[in-house]
N, C-alpha and C positions, 0 to 999 in steps of 0.2 A: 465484392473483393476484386482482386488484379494479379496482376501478375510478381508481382514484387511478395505477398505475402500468401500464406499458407488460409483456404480458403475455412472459414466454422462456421459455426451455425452462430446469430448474432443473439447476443445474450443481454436484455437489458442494462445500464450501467447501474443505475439507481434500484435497488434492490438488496435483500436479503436473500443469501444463499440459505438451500436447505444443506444438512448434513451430511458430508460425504467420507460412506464407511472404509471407500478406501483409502484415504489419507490415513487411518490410524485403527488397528486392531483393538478392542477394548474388550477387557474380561478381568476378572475378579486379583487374576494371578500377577495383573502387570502391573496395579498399586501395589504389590508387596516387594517390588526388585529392586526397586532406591526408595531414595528419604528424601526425594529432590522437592515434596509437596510440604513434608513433616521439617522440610531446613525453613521452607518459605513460614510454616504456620511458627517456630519457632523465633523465627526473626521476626515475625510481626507486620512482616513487608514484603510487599510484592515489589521488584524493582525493575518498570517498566524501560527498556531503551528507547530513543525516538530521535528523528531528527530534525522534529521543533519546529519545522516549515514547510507544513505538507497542509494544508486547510482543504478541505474540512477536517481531515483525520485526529491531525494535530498542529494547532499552530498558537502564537500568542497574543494574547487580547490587548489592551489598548491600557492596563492597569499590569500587564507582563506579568500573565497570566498564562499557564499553559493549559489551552481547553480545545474541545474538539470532540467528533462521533468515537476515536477510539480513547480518548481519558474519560467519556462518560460512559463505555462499557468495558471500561478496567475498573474503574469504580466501581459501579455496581456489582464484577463479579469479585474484586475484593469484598466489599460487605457483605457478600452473599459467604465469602469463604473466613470472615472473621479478623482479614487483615487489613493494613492500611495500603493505599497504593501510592508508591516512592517512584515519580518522573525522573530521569535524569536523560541528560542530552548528551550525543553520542555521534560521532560519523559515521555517517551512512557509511562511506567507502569501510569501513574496519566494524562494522556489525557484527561480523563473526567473533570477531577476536574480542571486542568486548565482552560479549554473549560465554567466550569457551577461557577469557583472564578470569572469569567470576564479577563482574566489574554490573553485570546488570542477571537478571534472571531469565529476561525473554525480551525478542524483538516483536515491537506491536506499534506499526505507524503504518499502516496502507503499503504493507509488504507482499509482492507480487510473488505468487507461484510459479517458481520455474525447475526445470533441472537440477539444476548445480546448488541453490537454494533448499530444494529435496533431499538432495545429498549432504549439502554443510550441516543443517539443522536438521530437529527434529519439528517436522510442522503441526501444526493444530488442523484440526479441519475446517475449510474456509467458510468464510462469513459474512465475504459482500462480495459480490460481483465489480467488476470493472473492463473499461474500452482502453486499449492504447489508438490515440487518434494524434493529426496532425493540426493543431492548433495553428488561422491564417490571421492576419491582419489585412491584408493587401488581397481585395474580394477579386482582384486578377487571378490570385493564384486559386483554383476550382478543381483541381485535380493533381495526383501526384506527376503528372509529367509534365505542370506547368511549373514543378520545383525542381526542375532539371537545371542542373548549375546554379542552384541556389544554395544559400548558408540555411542550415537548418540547429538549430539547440536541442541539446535534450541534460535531463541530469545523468551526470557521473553516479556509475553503480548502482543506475536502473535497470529493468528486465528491459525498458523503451531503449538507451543504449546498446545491451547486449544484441536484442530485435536488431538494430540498426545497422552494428557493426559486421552482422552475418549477413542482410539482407543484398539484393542485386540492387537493388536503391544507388547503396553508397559510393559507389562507381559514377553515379548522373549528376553525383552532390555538387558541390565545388567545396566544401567545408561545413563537419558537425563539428559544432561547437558546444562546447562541455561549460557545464555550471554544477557549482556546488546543491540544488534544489531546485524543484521545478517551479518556484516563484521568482527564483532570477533572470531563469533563462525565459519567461513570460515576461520579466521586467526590459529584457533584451530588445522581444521582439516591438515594445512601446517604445522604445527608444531606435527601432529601423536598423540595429544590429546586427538581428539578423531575417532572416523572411518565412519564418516558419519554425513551432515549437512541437516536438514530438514526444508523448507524455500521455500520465492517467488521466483522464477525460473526467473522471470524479475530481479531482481536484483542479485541472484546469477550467473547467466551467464555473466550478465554486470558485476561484479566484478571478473567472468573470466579474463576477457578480457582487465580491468584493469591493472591485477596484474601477465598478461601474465600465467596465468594459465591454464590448460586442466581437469581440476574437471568434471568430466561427470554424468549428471541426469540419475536414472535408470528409467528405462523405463515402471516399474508398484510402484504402490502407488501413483497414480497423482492423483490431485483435484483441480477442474478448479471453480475459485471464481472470486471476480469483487470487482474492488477500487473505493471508493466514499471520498467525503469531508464530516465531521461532522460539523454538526452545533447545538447548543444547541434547545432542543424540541419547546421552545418558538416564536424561528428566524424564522419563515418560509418565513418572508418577504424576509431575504435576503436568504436562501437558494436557493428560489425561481428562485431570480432575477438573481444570479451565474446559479443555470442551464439554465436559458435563455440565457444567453451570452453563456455557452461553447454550448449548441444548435448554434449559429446564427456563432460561430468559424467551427464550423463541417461544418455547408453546406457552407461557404464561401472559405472554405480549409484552415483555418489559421491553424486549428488543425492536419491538415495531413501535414502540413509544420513541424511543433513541433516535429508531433510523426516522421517523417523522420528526421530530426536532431540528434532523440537521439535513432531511431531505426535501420535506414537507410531502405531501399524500401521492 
């Protein structure tokens, strides 16, 4: 680590988190205090938000198609819970407010744990591990204070913006430059816009890899966060009952089949 970011312990990117009982108190009494699990089983749908261009999480396929590691573990915990799972697309920047118009049920796209995200929502307990890292094209740039008066990107109404906007960084910048997802602002730095992308490392890698790319993470300025599902403060019935099933997918392996699909071993 350095001096710009808050030093942790580093935490594999590609992985499955184990359960963390302090994200959420669970006992018998907190499915009886809403109906927010009994509106889903009644509608028949789960109505997942997303912002459609996050790959691996969720992105669209080549028949527009929406697929990816979290609609194949919505899926399954729909059929595990009896319901269908209903995508809809949604702006990142207004997450909450779709989430608390009634307009989706839960946020579930590779959504970073943070403060204010703890507070808006009510969170799920996380389920994959992740790096914010700084994505280079230009193998000059080897460390962050060779991006000193450099343009850097990152997406609008990410935890990697918030990171950025607080940090002593942003005083060395010369300009962060905002994009609506973090495939644009990766399409940025292919086109020499800008000189560096700062972002989840889960998906800028996988969009390596898409795009037959060799964009390389440097290797100081990491920060190792954890992706959960939103559910408005109210839900706790069904937040509840989604961790129990992706619980009961872990120890059964379905979930280590998933993350092997879109991780490999």
């Amino acid at each position: 680590m350095n001096r710009y970011f808050a030093s942790a312990a580093f935490v594999a990117a590609i992985a499955f988190s184990v359960v963390f009982s302090a994200c959420s108190e669970k006992n018998d009494s907190t499915l009886n205090q809403d109906q927010s699990f009994e509106n889903v089983k009644k509608a028949g749908a789960l109505v997942m938000g997303h912002m459609g261009d996050f790959p691996p999480m969720v992105f669209m396929d080549k028949d527009s198609n929406f697929i990816g590691f979290d609609v194949d573990l919505a899926n399954e915990v729909c059929a595990r819970l009896g319901v269908k799972l209903e995508l809809r697309l949604i702006s990142w920047s207004d997450k909450e407010k779709a989430l608390y118009d009634g307009n989706i049920d839960c946020v579930w796209d590779g959504m970073s744990v943070d403060e204010k995200r703890a507070s808006d929502m009510n969170l799920s307990d996380p389920y994959l591990t992740n790096r914010l890292v700084f994505m280079v094209k230009n193998k000059a740039y080897n460390s962050l204070d060779s991006l000193k008066g450099k343009k850097v990107a990152v997406q609008k109404a990410s935890t990697a913006w918030s990171m950025l906007e607080q940090s002593e960084m942003k005083k060395d910048m010369k300009e962060i430059v905002l994009f609506e997802t973090l495939s644009l602002a990766l399409e940025a730095l292919v086109q020499d816009s800008v000189d560096a992308v700062f972002g989840d490392e889960v998906s800028a890698k996988y969009w390596n890899v898409l795009n037959n790319k060799d964009f390389v993470a440097l290797e100081d300025g990491l920060h190792n966060e954890f992706y959960a599902v939103g559910f408005r403060k109210a839900d706790k019935a069904l937040r509840d009952t989604i961790n129990a099933v992706l619980t009961s997918m872990k120890k059964d392996g379905k979930f280590v089949d998933i993350t092997v699909k879109w991780f490999g071993k």
